[in-house]
TIMAR-248914 format. One line per 10 residues: number of its first residue (from 0); their letters; for each residue x, y, z negated of N, C-alpha, C. Coordinates in steps of 0.05 Angstrom, whole numbers, always signed. Each point is the difference from the previous one (the first is absolute). Example, Ala and Ser with C-alpha at 12.3 -4.5 7.8 and 13.67 -1.06 7.14 Angstrom:
BEGIN
0	AS	+264/-114/-156/-18/+24/+0/+18/+24/+0  -7/+21/+14/+16/+24/-1/-15/+22/-14 .
REM end
This chain:
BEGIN
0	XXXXXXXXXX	-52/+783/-89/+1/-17/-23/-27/+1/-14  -5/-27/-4/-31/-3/-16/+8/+2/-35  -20/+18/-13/+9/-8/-26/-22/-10/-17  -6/-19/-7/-22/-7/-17/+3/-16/-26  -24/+3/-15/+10/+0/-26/-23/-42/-4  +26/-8/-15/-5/-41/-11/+1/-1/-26  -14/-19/-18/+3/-3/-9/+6/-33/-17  -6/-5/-12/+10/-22/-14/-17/-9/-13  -7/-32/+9/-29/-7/-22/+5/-12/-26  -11/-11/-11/+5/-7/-23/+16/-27/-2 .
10	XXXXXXXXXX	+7/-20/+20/+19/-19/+3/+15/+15/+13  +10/+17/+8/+28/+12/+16/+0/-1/+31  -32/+1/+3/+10/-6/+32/-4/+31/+15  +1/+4/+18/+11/+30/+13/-19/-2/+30  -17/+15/-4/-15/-3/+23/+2/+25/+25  +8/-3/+20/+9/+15/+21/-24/+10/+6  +6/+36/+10/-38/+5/+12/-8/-2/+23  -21/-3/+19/+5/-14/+22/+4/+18/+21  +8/+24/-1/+7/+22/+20/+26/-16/+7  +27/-9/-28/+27/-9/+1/-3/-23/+13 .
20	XXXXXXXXXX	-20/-19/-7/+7/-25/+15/-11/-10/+20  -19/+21/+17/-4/-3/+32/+20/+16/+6  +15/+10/-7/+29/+20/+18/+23/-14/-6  +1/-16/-22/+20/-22/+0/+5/-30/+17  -28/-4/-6/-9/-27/+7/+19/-25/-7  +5/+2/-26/+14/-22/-9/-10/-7/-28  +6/-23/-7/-9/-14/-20/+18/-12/-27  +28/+2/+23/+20/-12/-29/+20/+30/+3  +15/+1/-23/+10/+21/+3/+22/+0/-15  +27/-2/-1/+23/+6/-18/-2/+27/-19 .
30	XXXXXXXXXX	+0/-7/-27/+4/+12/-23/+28/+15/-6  +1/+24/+8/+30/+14/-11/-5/+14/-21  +25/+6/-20/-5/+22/-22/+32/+15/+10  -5/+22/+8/+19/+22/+6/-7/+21/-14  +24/+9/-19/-1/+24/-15/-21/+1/-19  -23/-22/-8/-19/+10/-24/-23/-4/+19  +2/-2/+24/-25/-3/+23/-4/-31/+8  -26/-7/+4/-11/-25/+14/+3/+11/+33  +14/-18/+14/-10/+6/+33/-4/-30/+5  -33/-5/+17/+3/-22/+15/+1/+7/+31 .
40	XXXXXXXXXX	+15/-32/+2/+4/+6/+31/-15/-22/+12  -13/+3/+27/-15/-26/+3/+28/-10/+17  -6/-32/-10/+12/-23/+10/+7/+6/+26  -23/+0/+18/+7/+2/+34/+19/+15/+6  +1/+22/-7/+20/+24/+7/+27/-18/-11  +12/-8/-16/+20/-5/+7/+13/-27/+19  -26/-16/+1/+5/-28/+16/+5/+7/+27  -21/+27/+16/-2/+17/+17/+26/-4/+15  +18/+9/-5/+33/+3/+4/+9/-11/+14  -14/-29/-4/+8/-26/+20/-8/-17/+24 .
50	XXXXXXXXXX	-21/+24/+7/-17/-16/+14/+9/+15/+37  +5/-21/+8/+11/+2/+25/+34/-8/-1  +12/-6/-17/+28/+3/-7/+6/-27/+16  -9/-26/+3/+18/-20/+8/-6/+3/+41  -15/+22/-2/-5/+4/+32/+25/-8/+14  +2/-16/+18/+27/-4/+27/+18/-15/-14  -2/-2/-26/+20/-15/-16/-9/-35/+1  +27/-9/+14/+1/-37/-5/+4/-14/-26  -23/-4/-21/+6/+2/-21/-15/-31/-2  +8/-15/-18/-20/-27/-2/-25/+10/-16 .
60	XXXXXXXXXX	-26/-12/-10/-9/+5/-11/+10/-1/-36  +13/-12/-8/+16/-4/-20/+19/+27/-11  +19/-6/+24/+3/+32/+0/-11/+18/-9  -19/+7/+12/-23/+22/-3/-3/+7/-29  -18/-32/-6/-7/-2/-35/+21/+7/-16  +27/-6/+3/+25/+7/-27/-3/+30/+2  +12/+12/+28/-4/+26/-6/-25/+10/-15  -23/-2/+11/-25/+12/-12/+3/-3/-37  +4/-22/+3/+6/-6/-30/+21/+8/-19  +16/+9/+10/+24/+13/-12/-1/+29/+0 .
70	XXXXXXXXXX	-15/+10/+20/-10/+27/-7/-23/+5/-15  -16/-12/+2/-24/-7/-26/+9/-6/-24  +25/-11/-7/+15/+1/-24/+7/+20/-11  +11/+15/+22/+15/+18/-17/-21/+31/-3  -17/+10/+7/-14/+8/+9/-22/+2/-37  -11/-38/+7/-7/-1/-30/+13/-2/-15  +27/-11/-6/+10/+7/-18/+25/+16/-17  +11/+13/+26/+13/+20/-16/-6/+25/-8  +17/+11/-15/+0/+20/-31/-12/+27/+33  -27/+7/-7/-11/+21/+6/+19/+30/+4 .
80	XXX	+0/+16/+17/+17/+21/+9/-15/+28/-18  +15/+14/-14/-13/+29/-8/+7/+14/+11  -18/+25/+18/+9/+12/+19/+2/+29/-20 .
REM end
């Protein structure tokens, strides 16, 4: 585990140091607040999940899109899990 110390500029923006974001390599990132804590997560990692999933599957391309889209729904928008 890397631990390094961010801070906050004077408009609120949060600048990652770049040890974190060549070992991340991501750019957008989901904002959680668990317990009093900020955790981001980069985007990819959870889109990740899906990639290879319609393999062997006879699916229309339509198909494809509702699912993708209905898990991208819920994903963004439901009530966050506290572990």
């Amino acid at each position: 585990m890397t631990v390094e110390v961010a801070r906050l500029d004077d408009n609120g923006r949060l600048y990652l140091p770049a040890s974190i974001r060549k070992k991340l390599r991501s750019r957008e990132f989901y904002i959680e607040e668990r317990n009093g804590e900020i955790v981001l997560v980069p985007v990819r990692k959870k889109i990740e999940k899906y990639w290879g999933i319609f393999k062997g599957e006879n699916l229309t391309a339509e198909e494809m899109d509702r699912i993708v889209e209905e898990e991208t729904e819920e994903l963004l928008f439901k009530e966050p899990q506290v572990k």
